[in-house]
N, C-alpha and C positions, 0 to 999 in steps of 0.2 A: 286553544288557549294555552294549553300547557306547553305546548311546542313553540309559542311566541316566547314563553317564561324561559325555557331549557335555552332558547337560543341566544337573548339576552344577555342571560346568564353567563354565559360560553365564552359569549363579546367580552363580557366583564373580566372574565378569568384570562384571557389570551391576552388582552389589553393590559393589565395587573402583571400577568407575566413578561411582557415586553418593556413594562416599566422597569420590573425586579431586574429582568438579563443586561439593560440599557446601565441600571447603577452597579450591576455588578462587572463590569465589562472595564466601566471607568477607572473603580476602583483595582481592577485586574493589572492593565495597563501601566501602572505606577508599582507596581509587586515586582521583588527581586525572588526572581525561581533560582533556587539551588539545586534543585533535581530534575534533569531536561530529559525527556524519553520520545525517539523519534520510530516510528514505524513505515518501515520504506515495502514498496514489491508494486507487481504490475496489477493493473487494475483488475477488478474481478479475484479478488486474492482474498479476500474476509480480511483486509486491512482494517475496516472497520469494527465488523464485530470481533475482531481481536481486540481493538481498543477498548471497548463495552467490556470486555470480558476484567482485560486490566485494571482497569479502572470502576470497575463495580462499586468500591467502595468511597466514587466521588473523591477522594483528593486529590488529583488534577486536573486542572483547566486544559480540556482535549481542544486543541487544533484542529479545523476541518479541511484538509484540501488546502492550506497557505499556498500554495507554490501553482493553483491552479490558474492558469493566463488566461482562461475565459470568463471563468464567474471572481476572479480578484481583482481588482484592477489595478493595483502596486504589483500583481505578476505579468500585467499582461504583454510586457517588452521580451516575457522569458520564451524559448519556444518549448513547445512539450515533449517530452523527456531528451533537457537539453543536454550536449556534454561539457565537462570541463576537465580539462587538464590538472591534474593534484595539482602543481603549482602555478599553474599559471594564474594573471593577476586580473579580475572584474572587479571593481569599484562597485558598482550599480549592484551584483549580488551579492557582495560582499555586505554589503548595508544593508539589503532586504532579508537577507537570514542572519542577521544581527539584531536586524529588529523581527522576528519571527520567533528565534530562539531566546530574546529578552522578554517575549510575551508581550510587545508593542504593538501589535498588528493587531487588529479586529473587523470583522462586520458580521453581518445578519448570515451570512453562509459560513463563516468561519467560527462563529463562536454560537453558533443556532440552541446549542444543546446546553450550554454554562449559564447557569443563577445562581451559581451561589458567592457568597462574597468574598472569600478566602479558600484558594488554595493550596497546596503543600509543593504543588509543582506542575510542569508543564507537560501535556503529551502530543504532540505533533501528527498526524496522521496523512501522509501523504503520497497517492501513486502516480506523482509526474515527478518526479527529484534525485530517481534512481540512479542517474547517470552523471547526477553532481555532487552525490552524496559525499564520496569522498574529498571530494573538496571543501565539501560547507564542515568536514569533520577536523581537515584542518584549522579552519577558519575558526570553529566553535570546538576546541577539543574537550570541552565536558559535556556533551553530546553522546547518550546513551543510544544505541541503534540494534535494532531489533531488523530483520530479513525475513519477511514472511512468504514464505514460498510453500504454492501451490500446482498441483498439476496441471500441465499446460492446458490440455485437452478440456478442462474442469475451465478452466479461465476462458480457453477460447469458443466453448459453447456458451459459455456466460455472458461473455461482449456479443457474440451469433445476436442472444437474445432480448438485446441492449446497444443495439448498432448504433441507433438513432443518439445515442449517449455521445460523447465527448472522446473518443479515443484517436488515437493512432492506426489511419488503418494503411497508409505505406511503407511498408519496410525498405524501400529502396532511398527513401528522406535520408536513411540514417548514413547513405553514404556519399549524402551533400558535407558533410562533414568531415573535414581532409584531419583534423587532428586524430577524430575518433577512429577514420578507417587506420590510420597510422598507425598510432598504437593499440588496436585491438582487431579491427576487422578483415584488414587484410585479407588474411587465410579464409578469409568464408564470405568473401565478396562476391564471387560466381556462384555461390550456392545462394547468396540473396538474390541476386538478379534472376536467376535461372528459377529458382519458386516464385518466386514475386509474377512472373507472366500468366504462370495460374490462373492469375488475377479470381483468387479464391480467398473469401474471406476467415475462413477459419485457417486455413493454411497460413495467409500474411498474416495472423497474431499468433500463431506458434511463432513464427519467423522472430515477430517483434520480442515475444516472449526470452525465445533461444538468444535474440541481440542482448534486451535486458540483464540478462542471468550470467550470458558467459562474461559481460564485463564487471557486472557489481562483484563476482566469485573471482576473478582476475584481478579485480584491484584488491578487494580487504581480503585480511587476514584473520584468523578464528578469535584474533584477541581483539580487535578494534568493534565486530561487529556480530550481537549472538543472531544466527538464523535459526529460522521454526521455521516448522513444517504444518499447513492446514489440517493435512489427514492428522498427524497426531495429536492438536489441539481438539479436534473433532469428536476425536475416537478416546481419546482421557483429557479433556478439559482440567479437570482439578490438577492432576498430577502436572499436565503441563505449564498452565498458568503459575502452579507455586514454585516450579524450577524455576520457570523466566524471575521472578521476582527474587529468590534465591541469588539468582547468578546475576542480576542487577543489583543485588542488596537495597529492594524496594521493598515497603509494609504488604504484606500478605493478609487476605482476609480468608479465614481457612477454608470454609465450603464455599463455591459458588451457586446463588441463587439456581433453583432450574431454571428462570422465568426468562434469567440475565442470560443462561446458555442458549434458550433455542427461540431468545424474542429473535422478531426480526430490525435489522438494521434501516439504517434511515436510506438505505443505496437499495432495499432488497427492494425487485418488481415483481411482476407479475409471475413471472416463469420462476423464480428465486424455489430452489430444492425444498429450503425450509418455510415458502409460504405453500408448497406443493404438498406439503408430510414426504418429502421423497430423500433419497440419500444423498446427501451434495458427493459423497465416494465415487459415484459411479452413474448418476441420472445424466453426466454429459453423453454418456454411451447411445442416448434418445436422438441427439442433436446431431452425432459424428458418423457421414458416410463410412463404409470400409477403405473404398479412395483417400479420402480428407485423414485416417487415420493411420496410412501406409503412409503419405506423404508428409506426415507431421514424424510420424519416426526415421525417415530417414533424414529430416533434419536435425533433429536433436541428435543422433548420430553423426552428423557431418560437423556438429557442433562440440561432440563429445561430454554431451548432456543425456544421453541414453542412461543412464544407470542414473540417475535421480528418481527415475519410475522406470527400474529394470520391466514392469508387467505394465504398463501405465495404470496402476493398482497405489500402492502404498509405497510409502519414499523409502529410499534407502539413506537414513540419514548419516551415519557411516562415511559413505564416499564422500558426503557434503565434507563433513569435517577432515577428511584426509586432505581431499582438494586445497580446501580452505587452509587445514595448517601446513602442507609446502609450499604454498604459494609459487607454483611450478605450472599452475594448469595454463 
């Protein structure tokens, strides 16, 4: 009998709650955001609980996945991680991250986690967009962008254990693409092709990884776009969440929750480090043959992505920012 009541119950609160997010979504939609905050990187990167982390103290309306072509369906003409030329002209995206970054866009996967009725600004959360970000940064240039990058190896045992999920797993797609190999792939077109035969799955998302990274660090400069590093968020959360919002001149909430640092996200499964108790640092180590991990550094070496995890240990954030501010890589 109590178990018919609790359940009831439940109905009543989910039902109330889907009322609450339905009027606050309407009301959302009609809101001019003066503060836009986009978090870009490859999947499996704690994009999300980066976002949780930021936004702990509720003032903005988080984005889930906008840009996602399978579960959106105003994205689904997009392909996943498309490219774009800085200037060149699309009509059609241009309008879809227009109304994205106006806070115009909504549904049940996009806005899953917002009830509330008012707020201070928008946070965007997305790992299909890397590769037009710079365009959509022209397009929207009050467009705060955050680069969260994580060790490949950490990423691609994490897609390993979430294949079944939505990703990218040929890296040779990306050299359907005559603009992108042109300006950017060229030089490591035979090192795609030639890993790609592998036909290894943690190998093709290093691949994908090393494509992602050398082109978003190729196009932006230190000044358009702050990157982090997972390990360091991981390893000092506080100190690093209150830089990011420092160097975005966003509100700061001075401690973060424990509860907010080590919940798990709405993307974590079953194998997830932190539903394990185990170290997200180093538990891919479980999942990575000695093969799969000689052939995954002699890509990011062919890439000249080796020294972002000189040990594939902890980043060297350093070179990030040298790279970034010559814009020579």
């Amino acid at each position: 009998m109590k178990k018919h009541t609790y359940v009831a119950k439940h109905k009543k609160t989910t039902a109330f709650k889907r009322l609450k997010q339905k009027i606050a979504v309407r009301i959302n939609v009609t809101s001019n955001y003066k503060e836009k905050i986009w978090i870009i990187g490859d999947g499996r990167s704690g994009t999300t609980w980066l976002s949780s982390l930021l936004n702990s103290h509720k003032y903005y309306r988080e984005l889930f996945e906008p840009f996602h072509p399978a579960n959106v369906y105003q994205a689904k003409d997009f392909d996943i991680n498309m490219y774009m030329r800085p200037a060149k002209e699309n009509l059609a995206l241009y309008k879809f991250v227009e109304m994205v970054f106006n806070g115009k866009l909504s549904s049940d996967w996009i806005d899953k986690d917002n009830s509330s009725l008012f707020f201070k600004g928008i946070l965007v959360k997305d790992v299909f967009a890397s590769l037009f970000a710079k365009w959509a940064l022209m397009q929207q240039t009050d467009i705060k962008i955050l680069l969260l990058i994580r060790n490949p190896l950490a990423v691609a045992s994490s897609k390993l254990n979430t294949r079944h999920w939505f990703w990218q797993n040929d890296p040779l797609e990306f050299l359907n693409n005559r603009d992108l190999v042109k300006d950017h792939l060229q030089p490591y077109k035979n090192v795609i092709q030639s890993f790609s035969k592998k036909n290894d799955f943690v190998v093709n998302q290093v691949l994908i990884w090393s494509v992602l990274h050398k082109v978003m660090i190729r196009q932006f400069t230190i000044d358009e776009v702050l990157p982090v590093f997972y390990e360091n968020i991981y390893t000092e959360p506080n100190n690093e969440i209150k830089q990011i919002h420092d160097l975005l001149g966003l509100k700061y909430q001075s401690v973060l929750p424990k509860d907010v640092i080590t919940r798990e996200s709405r993307v974590s499964s079953k194998h997830s480090s932190i539903v394990n108790n185990k170290s997200p640092l180093n538990s891919w180590r479980e999942y990575i043959s000695e093969e799969q991990l000689k052939l995954s550094n002699e890509i990011l070496y062919a890439f000249g992505l080796h020294e972002l995890y000189p040990d594939n240990d902890m980043p060297n954030t350093e070179h990030l920012v040298n790279l970034m501010s010559s814009n020579t890589f």
